[in-house]
C-alpha positions as CSV (number, residue, x, y, z in Angstrom):
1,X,33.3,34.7,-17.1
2,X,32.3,33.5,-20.5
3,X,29.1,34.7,-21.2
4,X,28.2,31.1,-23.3
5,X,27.8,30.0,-20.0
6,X,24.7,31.7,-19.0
7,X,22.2,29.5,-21.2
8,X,18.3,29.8,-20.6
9,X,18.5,26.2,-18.9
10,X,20.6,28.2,-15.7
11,X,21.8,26.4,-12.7
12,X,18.1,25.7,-11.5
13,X,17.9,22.9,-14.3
14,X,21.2,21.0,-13.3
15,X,19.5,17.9,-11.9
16,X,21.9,16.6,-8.7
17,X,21.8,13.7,-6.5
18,X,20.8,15.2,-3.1
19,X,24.6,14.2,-0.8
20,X,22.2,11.8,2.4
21,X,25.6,12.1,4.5
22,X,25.3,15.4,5.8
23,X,25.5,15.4,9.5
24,X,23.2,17.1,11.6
25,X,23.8,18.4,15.3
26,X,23.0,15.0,16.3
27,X,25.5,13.6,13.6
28,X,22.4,12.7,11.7
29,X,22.0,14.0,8.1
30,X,19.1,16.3,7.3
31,X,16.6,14.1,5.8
32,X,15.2,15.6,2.6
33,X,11.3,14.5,2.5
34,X,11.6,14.7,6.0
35,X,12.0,18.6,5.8
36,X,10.0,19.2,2.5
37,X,6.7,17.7,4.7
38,X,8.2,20.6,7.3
39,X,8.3,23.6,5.4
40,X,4.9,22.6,3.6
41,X,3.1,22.4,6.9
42,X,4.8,25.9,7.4
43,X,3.2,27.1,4.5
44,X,0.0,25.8,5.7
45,X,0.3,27.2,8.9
46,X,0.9,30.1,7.4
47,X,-1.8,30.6,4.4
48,X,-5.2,29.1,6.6
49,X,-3.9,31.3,9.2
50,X,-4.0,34.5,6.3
51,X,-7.2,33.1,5.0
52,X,-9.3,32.6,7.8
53,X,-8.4,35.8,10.0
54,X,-6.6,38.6,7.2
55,X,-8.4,37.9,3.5
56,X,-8.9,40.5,2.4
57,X,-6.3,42.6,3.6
58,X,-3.1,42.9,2.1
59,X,-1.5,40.8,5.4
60,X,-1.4,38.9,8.4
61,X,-0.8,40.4,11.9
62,X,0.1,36.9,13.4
63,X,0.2,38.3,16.9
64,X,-3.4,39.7,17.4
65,X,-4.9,37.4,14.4
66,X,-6.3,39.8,12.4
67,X,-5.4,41.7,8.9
68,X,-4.2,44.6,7.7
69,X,-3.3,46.6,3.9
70,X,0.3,47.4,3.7
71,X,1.0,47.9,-0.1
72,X,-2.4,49.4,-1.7
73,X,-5.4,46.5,-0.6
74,X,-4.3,44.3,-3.0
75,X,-4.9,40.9,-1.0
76,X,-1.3,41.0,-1.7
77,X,-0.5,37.8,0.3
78,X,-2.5,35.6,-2.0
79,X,-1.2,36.8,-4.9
80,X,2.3,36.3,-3.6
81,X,1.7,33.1,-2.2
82,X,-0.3,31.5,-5.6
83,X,2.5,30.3,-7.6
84,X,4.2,28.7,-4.2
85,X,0.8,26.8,-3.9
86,X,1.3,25.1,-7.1
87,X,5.3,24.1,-6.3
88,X,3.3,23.0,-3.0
89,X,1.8,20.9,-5.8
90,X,-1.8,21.9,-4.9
91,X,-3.5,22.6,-7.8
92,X,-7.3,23.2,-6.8
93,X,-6.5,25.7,-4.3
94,X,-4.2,27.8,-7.2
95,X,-7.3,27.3,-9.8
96,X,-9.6,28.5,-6.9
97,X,-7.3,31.3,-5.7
98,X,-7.0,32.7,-9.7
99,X,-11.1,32.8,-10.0
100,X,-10.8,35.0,-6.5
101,X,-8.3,37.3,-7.9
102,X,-10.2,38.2,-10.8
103,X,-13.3,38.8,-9.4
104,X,-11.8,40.9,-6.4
105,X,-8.6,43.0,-7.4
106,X,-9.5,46.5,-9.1
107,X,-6.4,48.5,-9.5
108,X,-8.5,51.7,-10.2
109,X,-8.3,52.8,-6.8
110,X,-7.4,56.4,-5.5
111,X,-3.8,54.6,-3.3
112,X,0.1,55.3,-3.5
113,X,1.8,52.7,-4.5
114,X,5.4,51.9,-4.8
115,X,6.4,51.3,-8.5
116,X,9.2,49.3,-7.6
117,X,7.0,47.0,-5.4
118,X,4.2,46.4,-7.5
119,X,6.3,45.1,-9.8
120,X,7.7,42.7,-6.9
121,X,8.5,43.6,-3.6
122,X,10.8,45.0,-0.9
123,X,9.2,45.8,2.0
124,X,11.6,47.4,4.6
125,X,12.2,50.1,2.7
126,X,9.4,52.1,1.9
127,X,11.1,53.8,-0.8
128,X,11.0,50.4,-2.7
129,X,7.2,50.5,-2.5
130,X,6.8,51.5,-6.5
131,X,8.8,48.6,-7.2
132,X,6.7,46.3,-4.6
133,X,4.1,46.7,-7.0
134,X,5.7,46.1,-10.2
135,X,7.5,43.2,-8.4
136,X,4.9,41.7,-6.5
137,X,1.8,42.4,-8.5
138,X,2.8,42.2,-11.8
139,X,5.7,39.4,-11.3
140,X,3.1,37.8,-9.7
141,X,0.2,37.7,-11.8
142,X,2.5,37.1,-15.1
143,X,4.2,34.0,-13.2
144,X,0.4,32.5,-12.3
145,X,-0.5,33.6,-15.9
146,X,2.1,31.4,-17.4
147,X,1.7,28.5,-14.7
148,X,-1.8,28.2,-15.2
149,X,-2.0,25.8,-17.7
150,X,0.5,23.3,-16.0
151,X,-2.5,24.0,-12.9
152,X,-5.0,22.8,-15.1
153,X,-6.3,26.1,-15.2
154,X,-8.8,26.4,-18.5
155,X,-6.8,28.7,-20.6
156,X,-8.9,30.7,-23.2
157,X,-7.7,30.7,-26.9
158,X,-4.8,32.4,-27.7
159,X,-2.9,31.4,-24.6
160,X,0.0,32.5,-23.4
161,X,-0.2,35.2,-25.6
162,X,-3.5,36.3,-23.8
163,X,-5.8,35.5,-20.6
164,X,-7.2,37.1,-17.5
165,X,-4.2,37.2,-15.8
166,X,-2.1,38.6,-18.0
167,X,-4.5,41.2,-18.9
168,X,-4.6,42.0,-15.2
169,X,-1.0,42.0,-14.9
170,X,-0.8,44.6,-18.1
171,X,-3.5,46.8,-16.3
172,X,-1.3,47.1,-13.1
173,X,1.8,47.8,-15.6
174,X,0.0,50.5,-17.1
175,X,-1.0,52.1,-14.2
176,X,3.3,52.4,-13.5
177,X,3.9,53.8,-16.3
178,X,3.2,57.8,-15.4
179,X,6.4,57.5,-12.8
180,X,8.8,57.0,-15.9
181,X,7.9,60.6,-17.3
182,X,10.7,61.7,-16.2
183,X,13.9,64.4,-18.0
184,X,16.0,61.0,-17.2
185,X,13.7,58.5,-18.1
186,X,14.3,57.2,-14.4
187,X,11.2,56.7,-12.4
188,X,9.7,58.1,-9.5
189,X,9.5,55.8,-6.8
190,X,5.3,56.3,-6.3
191,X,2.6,57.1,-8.2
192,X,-1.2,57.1,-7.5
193,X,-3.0,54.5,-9.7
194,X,-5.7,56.7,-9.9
195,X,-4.0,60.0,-10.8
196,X,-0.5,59.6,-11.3
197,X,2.7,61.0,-9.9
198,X,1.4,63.2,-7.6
199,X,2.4,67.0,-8.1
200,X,4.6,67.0,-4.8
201,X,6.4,63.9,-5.0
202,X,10.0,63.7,-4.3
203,X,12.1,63.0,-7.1
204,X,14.7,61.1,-4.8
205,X,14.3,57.3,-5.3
206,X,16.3,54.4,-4.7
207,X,18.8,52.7,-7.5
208,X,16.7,49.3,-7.0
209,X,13.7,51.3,-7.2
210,X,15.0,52.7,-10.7
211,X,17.1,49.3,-12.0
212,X,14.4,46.1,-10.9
213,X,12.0,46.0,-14.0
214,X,13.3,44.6,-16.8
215,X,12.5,41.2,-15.9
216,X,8.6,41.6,-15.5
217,X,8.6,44.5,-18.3
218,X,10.3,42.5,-21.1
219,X,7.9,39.6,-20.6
220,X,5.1,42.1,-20.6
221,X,6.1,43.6,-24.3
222,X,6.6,40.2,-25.3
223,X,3.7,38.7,-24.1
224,X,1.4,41.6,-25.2
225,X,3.2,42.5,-28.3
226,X,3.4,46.3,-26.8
227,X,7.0,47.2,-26.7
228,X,6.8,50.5,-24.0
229,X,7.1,48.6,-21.1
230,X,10.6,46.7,-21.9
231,X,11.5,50.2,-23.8
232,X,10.9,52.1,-20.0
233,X,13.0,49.5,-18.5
234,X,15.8,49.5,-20.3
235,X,16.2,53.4,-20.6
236,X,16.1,53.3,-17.3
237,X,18.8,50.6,-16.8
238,X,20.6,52.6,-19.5
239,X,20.6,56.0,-17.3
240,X,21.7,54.3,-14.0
241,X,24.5,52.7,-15.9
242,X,25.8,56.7,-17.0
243,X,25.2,57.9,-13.9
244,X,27.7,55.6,-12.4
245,X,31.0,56.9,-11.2
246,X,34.6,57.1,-12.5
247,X,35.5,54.3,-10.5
248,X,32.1,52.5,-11.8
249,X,30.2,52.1,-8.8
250,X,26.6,53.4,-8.0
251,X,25.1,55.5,-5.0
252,X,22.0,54.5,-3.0
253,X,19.4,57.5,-4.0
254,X,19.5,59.2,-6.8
255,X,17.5,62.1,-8.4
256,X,15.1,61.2,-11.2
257,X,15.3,64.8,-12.5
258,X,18.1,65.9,-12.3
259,X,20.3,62.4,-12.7
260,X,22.5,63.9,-9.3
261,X,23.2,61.3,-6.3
262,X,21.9,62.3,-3.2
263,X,23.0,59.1,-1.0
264,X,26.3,57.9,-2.0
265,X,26.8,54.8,-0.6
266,X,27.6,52.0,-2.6
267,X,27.5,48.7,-1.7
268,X,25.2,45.3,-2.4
269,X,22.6,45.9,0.2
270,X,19.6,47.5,0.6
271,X,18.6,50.3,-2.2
272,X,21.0,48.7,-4.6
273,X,20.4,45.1,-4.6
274,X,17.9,44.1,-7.1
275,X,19.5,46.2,-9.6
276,X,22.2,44.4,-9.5
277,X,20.1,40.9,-9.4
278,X,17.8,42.2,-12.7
279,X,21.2,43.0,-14.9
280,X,22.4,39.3,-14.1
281,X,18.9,37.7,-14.9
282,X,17.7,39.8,-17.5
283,X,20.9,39.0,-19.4
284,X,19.5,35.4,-18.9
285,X,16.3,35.7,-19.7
286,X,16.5,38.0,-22.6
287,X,20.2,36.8,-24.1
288,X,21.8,40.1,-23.7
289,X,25.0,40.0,-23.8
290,X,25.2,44.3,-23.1
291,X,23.6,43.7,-19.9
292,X,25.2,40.8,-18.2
293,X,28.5,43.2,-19.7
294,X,27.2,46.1,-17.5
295,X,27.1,43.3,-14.3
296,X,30.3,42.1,-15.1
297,X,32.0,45.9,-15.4
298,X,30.1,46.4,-11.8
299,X,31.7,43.5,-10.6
300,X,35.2,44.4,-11.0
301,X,34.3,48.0,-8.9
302,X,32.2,45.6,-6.3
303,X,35.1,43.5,-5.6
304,X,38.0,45.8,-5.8
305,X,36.3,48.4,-3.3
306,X,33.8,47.1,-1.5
307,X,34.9,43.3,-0.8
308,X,36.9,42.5,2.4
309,X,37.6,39.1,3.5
310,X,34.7,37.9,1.8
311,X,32.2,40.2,3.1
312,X,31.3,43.3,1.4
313,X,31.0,46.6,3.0
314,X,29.4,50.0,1.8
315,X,31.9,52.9,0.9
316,X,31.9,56.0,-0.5
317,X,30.8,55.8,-4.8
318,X,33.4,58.1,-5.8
319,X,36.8,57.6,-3.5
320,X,36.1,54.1,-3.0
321,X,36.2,54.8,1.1
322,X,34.6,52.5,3.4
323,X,31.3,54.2,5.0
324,X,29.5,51.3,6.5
325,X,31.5,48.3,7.6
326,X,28.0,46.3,8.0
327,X,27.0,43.0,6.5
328,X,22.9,43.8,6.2
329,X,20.9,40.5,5.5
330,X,19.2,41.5,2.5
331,X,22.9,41.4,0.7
332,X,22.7,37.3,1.7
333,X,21.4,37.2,-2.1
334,X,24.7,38.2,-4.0
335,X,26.4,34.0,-3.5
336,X,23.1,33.0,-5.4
337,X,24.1,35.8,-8.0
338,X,27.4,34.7,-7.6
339,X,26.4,31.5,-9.0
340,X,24.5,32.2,-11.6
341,X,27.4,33.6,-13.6
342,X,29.6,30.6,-13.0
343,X,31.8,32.1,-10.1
344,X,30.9,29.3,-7.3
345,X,34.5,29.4,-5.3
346,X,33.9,32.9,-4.2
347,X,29.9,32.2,-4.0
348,X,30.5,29.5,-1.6
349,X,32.9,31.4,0.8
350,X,30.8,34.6,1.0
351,X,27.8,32.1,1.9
352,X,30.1,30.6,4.6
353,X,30.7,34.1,6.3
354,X,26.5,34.8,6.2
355,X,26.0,31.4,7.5
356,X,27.8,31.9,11.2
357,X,25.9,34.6,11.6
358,X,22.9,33.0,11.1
359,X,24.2,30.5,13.3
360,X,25.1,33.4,16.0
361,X,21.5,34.5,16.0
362,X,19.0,31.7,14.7
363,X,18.4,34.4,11.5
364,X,19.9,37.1,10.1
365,X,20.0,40.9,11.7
366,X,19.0,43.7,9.5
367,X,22.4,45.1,9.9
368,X,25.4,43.1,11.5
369,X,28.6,44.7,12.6
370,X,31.6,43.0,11.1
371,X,34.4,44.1,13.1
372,X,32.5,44.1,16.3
373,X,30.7,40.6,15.5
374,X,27.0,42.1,16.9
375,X,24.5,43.3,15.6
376,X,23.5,47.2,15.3
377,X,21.1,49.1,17.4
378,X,18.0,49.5,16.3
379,X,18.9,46.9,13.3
380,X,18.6,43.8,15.4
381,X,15.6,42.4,13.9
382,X,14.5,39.5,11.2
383,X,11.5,39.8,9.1
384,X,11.9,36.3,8.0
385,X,13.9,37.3,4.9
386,X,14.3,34.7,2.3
387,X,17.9,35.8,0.6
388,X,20.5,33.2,2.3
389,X,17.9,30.6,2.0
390,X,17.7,31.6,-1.7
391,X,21.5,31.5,-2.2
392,X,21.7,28.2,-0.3
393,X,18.6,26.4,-3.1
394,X,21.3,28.3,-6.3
395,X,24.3,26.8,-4.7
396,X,22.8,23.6,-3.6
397,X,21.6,23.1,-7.3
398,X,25.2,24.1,-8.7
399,X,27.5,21.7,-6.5
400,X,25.6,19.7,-4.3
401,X,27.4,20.5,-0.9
402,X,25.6,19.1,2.2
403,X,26.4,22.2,4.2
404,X,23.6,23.6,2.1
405,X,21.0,21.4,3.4
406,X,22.3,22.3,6.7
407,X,21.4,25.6,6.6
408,X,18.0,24.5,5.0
409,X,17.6,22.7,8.0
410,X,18.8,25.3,10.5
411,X,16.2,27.3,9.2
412,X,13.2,25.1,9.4
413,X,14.1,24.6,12.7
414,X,14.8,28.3,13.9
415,X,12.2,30.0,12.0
416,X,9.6,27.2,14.1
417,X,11.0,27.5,17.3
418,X,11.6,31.1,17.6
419,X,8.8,32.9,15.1
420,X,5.3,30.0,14.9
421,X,2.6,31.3,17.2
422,X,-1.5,30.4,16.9
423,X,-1.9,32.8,13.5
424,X,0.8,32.5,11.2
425,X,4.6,33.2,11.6
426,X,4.9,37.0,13.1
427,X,8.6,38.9,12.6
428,X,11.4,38.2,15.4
429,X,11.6,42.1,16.2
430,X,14.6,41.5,18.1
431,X,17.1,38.2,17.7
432,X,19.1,39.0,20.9
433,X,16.0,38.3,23.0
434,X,13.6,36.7,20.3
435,X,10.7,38.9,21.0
436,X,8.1,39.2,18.5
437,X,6.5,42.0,15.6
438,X,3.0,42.0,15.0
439,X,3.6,41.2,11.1
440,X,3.8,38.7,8.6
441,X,5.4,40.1,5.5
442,X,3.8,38.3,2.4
443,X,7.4,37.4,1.1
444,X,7.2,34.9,4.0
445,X,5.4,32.4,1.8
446,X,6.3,33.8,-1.8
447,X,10.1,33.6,-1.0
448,X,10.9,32.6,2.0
449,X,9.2,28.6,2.1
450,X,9.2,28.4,-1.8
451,X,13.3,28.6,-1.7
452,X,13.2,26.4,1.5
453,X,10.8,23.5,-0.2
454,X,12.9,23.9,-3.6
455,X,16.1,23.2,-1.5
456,X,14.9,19.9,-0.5
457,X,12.8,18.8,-3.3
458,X,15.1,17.9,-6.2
459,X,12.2,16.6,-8.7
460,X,10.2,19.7,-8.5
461,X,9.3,20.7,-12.2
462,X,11.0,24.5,-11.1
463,X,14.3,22.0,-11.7
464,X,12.9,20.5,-14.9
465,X,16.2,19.8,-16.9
466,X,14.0,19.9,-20.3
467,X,13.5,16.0,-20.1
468,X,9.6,16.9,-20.4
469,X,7.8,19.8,-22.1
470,X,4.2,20.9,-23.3
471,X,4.0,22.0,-26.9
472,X,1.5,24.6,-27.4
473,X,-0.5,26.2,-30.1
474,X,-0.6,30.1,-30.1
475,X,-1.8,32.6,-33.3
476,X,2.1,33.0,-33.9
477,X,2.6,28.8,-34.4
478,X,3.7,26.3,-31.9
479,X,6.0,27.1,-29.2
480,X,7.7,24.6,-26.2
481,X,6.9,26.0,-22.3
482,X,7.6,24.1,-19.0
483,X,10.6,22.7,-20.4
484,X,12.6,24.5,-17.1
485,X,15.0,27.1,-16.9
486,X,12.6,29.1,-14.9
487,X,14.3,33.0,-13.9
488,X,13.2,34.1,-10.5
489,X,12.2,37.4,-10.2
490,X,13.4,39.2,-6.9
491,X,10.1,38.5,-4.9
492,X,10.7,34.4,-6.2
493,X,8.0,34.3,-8.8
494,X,9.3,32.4,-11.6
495,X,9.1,33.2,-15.0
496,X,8.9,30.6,-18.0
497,X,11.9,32.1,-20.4
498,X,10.6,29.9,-23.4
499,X,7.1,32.2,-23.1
500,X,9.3,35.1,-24.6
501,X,9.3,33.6,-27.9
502,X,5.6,32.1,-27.9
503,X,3.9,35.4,-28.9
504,X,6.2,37.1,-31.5
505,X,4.8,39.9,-33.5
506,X,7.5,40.5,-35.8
507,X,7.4,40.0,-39.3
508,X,10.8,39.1,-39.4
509,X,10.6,36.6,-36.8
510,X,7.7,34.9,-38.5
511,X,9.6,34.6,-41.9
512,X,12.5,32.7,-40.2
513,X,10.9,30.7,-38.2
514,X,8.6,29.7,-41.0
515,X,11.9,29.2,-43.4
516,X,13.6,26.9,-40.7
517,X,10.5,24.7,-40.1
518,X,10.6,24.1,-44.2
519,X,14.1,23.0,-43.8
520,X,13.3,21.6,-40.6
521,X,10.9,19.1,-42.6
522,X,12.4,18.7,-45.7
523,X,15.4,17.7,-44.0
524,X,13.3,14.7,-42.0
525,X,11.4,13.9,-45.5
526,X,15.3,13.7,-46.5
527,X,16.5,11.1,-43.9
528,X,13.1,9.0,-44.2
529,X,13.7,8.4,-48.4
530,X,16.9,7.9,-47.2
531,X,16.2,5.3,-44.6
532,X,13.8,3.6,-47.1
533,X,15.9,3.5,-50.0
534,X,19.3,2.1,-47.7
535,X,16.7,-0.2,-46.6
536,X,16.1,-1.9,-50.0
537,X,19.8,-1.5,-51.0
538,X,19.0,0.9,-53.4
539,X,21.3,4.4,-54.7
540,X,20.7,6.9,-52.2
541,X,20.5,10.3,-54.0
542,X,21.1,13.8,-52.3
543,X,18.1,16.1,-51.7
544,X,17.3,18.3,-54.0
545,X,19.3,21.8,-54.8
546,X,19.3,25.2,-53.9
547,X,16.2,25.9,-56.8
548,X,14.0,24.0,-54.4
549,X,11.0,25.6,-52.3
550,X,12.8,24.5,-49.4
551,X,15.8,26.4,-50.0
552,X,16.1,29.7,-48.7
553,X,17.9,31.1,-51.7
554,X,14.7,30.5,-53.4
555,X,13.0,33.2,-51.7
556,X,11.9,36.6,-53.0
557,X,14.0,39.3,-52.2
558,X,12.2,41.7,-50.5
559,X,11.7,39.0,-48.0
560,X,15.2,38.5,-47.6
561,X,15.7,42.4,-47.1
562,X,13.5,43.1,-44.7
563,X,14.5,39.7,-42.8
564,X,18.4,41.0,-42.3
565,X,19.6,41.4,-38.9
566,X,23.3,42.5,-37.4
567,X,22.0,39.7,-34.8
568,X,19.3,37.2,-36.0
569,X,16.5,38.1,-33.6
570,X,16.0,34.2,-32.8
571,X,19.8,33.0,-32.4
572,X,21.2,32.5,-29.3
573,X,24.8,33.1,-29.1
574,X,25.6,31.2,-26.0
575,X,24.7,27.7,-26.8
576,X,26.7,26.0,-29.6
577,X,23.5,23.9,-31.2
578,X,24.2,21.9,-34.3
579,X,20.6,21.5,-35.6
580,X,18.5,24.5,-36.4
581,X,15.3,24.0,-33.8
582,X,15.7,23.6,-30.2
583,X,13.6,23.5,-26.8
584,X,12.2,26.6,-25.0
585,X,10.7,27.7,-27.5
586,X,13.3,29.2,-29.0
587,X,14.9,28.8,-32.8
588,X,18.8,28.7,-33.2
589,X,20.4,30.0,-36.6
590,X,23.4,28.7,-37.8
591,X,25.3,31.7,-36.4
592,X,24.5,30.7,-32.7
């Protein structure tokens, strides 16, 4: 797949009539406002529910209406749900919620948390909880950060390149940073946010809980101007990517120490996925061509050892033998990966195959048995994931297909009928029976109703196609944010890829973007005289040469030194632009 295809703008801003003829049980087609007014008064259910009987625990326990901390006593639900609040469109209660978090959340408390989830959140397995952190916390505050103006938030001077939020969301970072001290540069999947990686943690921690921060860290450094927390990331990503074997796929656990495998099952699921996920849309969001390569390598092994009919099953890393022939339901994100790199035929028949399951159960099982068709004991349960609904918003934005709103629709209606109750939206422990789990995972209203209102709202300004922008003033010039192209992280908080280029600290940087905004304008000045003078008939006469101020061969040479680049730090080699400035924030050399 050409890499020129993955531009900043991504599938999410491909504006598409909604298809009104797709049939319904009743042979009626699912109507679109009809089911956005649905899963908002989901939400609500959901949130007043939180508010008025969990705040400020980190959840809701839906069946006995109370709360109760899962990740750290974060209040973790409202900072997952604040950014869904404003694609709710409800901008008072996301200015209200921000003044709450600041006054409330201290991360200097004596708690384990998981790396991985602090950055952003996987909750069924606990050796994700580092990441949930990262994920969760830091996604999420650094998505509200960069939302708040658009909330009419009162941003201090300086913004995005500073603000409460952010410095929150740098704090938390921070506190991560002890579980990459490591001989591989691979993290430990906990770490005490008062004291650090405690002396007798285990070393063993899971390839998503190693590969899932590059998305979050990257905007961080950029942000911040502190380059150790995209560095971190990307040795990190670097060691996984060595570790894998001769037949390039990657085991489940790994140890941070040593570098050795200690589960060696590969596959797309749970342990591995948003590894996988963070190569494809940090290659997006950063323009990295080595790391949508390392996807694309991983690919090839995915599909020529693990894929079977469409379905992917877990074998063994280094023979390529099949271990576990299970679908699991947190692997319903790969067609929405699929997508995102251009490769919609396969996307679409993969979703297909997740799809009649869903329609089997009214959700997805944990684990599902292929050849048997059932699901597996002890695995029989649905936590209200959001990953097929997520692949169904990607796919439906890419190619329009009706069944897509179908299974938007099947959801609404199965996730009401089967999971609502007075409190909230509690966990269907069991689909064969539809009894019911005392919990209401956060990701319900950060993931789960954000992907399911996206799906059926088409003008949301998540889907902005760049038709409409705000121009903002920072210490480093003017930059372009909200134009779209918004990269989800894996807990659904979206990210602004145009803030990347809003708080540059490089010299180098600075010096071209100040040379093409001279040409920029002397080229208009150019066009005007020449408008003017065609106007009264007179000679038009070129601009002036290359001794000019506006010429860049007019520059002094040490400037010119320090300025060269193998790549030009602000081109952007998959977009063939013909004039020198463009949207997002982002300048394009000639060489783009």
């Amino acid at each position: 797949m050409p890499f020129r295809l993955l531009v900043p703008f991504g599938l999410l801003c491909v504006l598409l009539a909604l298809h009104h003829g797709a049939p319904g049980p009743d042979g009626t087609a699912p109507d679109p406002a009809h089911y956005r007014e649905r899963v908002k008064a989901m939400f609500y259910h959901a949130y007043d529910s939180y508010l008025e009987n969990a705040f400020p625990y980190d959840e809701l326990r839906p069946l006995t209406c109370d709360g109760h901390d899962t990740w750290g006593s974060f209040s973790l639900t409202l900072i997952d749900a604040l950014d869904t609040l404003l694609i709710l469109g409800n901008v008072s209660e996301f200015q209200r919620v921000v003044e709450v978090l600041q006054d409330n959340v201290d991360f200097d408390i004596d708690v384990n948390a998981s790396v991985f989830e602090t950055n952003i959140r996987d909750p069924s397995f606990m050796e994700g909880s580092f990441i949930r952190l990262h994920t969760l916390v830091v996604g999420g505050l650094l998505s509200a950060h960069l939302l708040s103006k658009k909330a009419g938030v009162e941003v201090e001077a300086g913004w995005p390149c500073s603000g409460p939020l952010l410095r929150m969301a740098e704090e938390a970072a921070r506190k991560l940073l002890p579980a990459f001290q490591t001989p591989t540069g691979m993290p430990y999947g906990t770490v005490n946010l008062l004291h650090g990686v405690n002396p007798g943690e285990t070393p063993v921690t899971c390839t998503a809980g190693i590969g899932t921060f590059i998305v979050e860290f990257a905007t961080l450094s950029s942000l911040t101007g502190d380059p150790v927390f995209e560095e971190v990331a990307r040795v990190a990503l670097m060691r996984l990517w060595e570790s894998r074997s001769d037949i390039g796929l990657v085991g489940n656990h790994i140890d941070v120490l040593t570098g050795k495998w200690v589960a060696q099952d590969a596959g797309i699921g749970a342990g591995v996925d948003s590894y996988f996920e963070y190569l494809v849309k940090g290659a997006i969001l950063l323009q990295d061509k080595k790391l949508m390569a390392m996807f694309l390598e991983y690919n090839k092994a995915i599909r020529n050892y693990t894929r079977f009919d469409d379905w992917y099953l877990w074998v063994q890393m280094y023979k390529g033998t099949v271990s576990m022939p299970v679908f699991q339901s947190l692997e319903a994100y790969w067609p929405g990966l699929q997508s995102l790199i251009g490769d919609i035929d396969n996307a679409m028949r993969t979703f297909l195959n997740y799809y009649t399951v869903w329609k089997q159960f009214g959700g997805l099982p944990e684990f599902y048995n292929i050849p048997q068709g059932y699901t597996v004991e002890k695995r029989e349960g649905y936590p209200l994931r959001p990953e097929l609904i997520e692949s169904a918003m990607y796919l439906y934005r890419a190619t329009g297909d009706p069944t897509l709103l179908e299974l938007g629709r099947d959801a609404v209606e199965s996730i009401e009928k089967i999971s609502k109750v007075e409190c909230g939206f509690a966990t269907i422990k069991d689909l064969r029976d539809h009894k019911l789990d005392n919990r209401m995972e956060s990701f319900f209203l950060a993931e789960t109703v954000k992907y399911l209102y996206l799906l059926f709202d088409p003008t949301n300004f998540i889907h902005n196609n760049g038709s409409t922008f705000d121009a903002v003033i920072t210490p480093y010039g003017e930059c372009i944010l909200g134009a779209g192209g918004y990269i989800f992280n894996t807990e659904a908080h979206p990210i602004d890829p145009a803030a990347l280029h809003c708080c540059r600290r490089l010299k180098e940087e600075q010096w071209e973007v100040e040379d093409l905004m001279r040409e920029f304008y002397s080229l208009k000045r150019n066009r005007s005289r020449f408008q003017k003078k065609t106007m009264s008939s007179g000679p038009w006469e070129p601009p002036a040469g290359p001794e000019t101020p506006s010429s860049p061969e007019n520059h002094d040479q040490a400037r010119e030194k320090s300025a060269k680049q193998k790549i030009p730090l602000l081109s952007c080699p998959s977009q063939p632009f013909t004039s020198k400035l463009a949207l997002l924030g982002q300048v394009f050399l000639d060489s783009s």
